[in-house]
N, C-alpha and C positions, 0 to 999 in steps of 0.2 A: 699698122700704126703709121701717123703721119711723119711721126719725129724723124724719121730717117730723112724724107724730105727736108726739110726744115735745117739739116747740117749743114747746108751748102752759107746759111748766114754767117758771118766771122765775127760773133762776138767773144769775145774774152770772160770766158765761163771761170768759177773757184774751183782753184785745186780741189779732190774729196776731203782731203783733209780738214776742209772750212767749213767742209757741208756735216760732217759725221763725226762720232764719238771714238770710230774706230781708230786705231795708230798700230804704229808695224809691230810684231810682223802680220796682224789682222788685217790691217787697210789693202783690199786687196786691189781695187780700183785704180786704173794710172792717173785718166784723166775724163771728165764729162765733157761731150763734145756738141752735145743740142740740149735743151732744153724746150720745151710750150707747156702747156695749162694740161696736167697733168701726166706728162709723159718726159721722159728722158733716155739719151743714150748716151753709156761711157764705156769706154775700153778698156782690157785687160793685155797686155803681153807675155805673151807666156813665154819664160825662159826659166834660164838653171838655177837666178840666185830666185826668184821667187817660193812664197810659200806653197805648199802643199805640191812643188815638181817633182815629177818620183822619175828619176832616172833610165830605172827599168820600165819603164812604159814608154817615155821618151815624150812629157808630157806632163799635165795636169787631167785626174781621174775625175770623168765628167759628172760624180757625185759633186765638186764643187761649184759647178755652174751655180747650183741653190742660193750659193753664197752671195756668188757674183751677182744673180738677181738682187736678191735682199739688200746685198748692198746697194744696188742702182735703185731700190728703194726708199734707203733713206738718204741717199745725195739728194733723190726729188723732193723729200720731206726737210731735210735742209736747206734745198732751196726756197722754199717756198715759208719756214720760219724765219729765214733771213729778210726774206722780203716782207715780214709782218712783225718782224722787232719782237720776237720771241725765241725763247733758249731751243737749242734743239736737245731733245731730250732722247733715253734710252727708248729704242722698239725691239719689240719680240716676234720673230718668227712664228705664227702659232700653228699656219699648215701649210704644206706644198698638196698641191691635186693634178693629177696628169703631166706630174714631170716624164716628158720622153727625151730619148739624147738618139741620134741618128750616127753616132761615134762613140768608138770606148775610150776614146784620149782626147783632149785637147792639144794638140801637136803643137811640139817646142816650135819655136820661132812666129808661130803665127801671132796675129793681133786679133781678138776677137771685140766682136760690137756686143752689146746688153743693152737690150732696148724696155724699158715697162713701162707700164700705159695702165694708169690707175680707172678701176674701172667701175667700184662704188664704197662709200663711206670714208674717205680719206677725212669727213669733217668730226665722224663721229667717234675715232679712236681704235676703231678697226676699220680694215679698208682689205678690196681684193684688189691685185694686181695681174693682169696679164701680162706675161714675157718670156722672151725669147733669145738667144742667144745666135750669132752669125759669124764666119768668120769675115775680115773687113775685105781680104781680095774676093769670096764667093758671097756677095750677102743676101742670095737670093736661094741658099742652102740654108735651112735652118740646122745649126747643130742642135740645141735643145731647144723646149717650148715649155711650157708650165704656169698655173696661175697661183700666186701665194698670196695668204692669209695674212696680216700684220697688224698688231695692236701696237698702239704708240699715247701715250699719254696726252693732253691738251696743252701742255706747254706754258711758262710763265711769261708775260709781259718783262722786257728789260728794265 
């Protein structure tokens, strides 16, 4: 995906909060750090007050990567309603296909990247996404990879 390139720009991107329905303790995104025409990358850091750190692993169990995608899902879907003066509305997860994770943890203290790169239908209310998750010192280790399924409504004019 290009977007990783594409971070080195400094624009002043919205909190997720702006972009999504989500709020704590589900918002699990810190911050979106690129955006282009279809794709985006935002960060997680993983620490103790966060949800889903389970202590005894020392970590976040890389079943929630899913999340982390989906969410970097619909940041890009909110961006892209904001920039067309429409609500951003509720989307559903409808499948994950070839989730793999290369880790059984997301190790505390790291920052991880979440990259997805919408890769067909985002017009039509369902769309596939390809992505992948990195941590941001190795990011040329994929920790997980997977393409997810998402249906999201057409959205109302403001």
């Amino acid at each position: 995906m290009s977007v990783a390139k594409k971070e080195r720009r400094h624009v002043a991107l919205p909190a997720p909060a702006e972009l999504m329905l989500h709020r704590a303790p589900m918002l699990l995104l810190d911050r979106i750090t690129s955006h282009d025409a279809g794709q985006l990358l935002a960060e997680v850091q993983i620490a103790a007050d966060k949800t889903f750190f389970d202590a005894a692993l020392g970590g976040v169990p890389t079943w929630v990567g899913i999340e982390y995608m989906a969410q970097a899902i619909a940041a890009l879907s909110g961006l892209k309603r904001r920039n067309t003066a429409t609500e951003i509305e509720l989307g559903m997860l409808v499948s994950c296909r070839r989730y793999q994770v290369s880790t059984p943890v997301f190790a505390a203290g790291s920052t991880l990247r979440i990259a997805v790169e919408e890769l067909a239908g985002a017009n039509t209310g369902m769309a596939a996404y390809r992505c992948y998750i990195v941590a941001r010192d190795n990011p040329g280790a994929k920790l997980a990879t997977g393409q997810l399924g998402v249906y999201q409504r057409s959205g109302k004019q403001h």
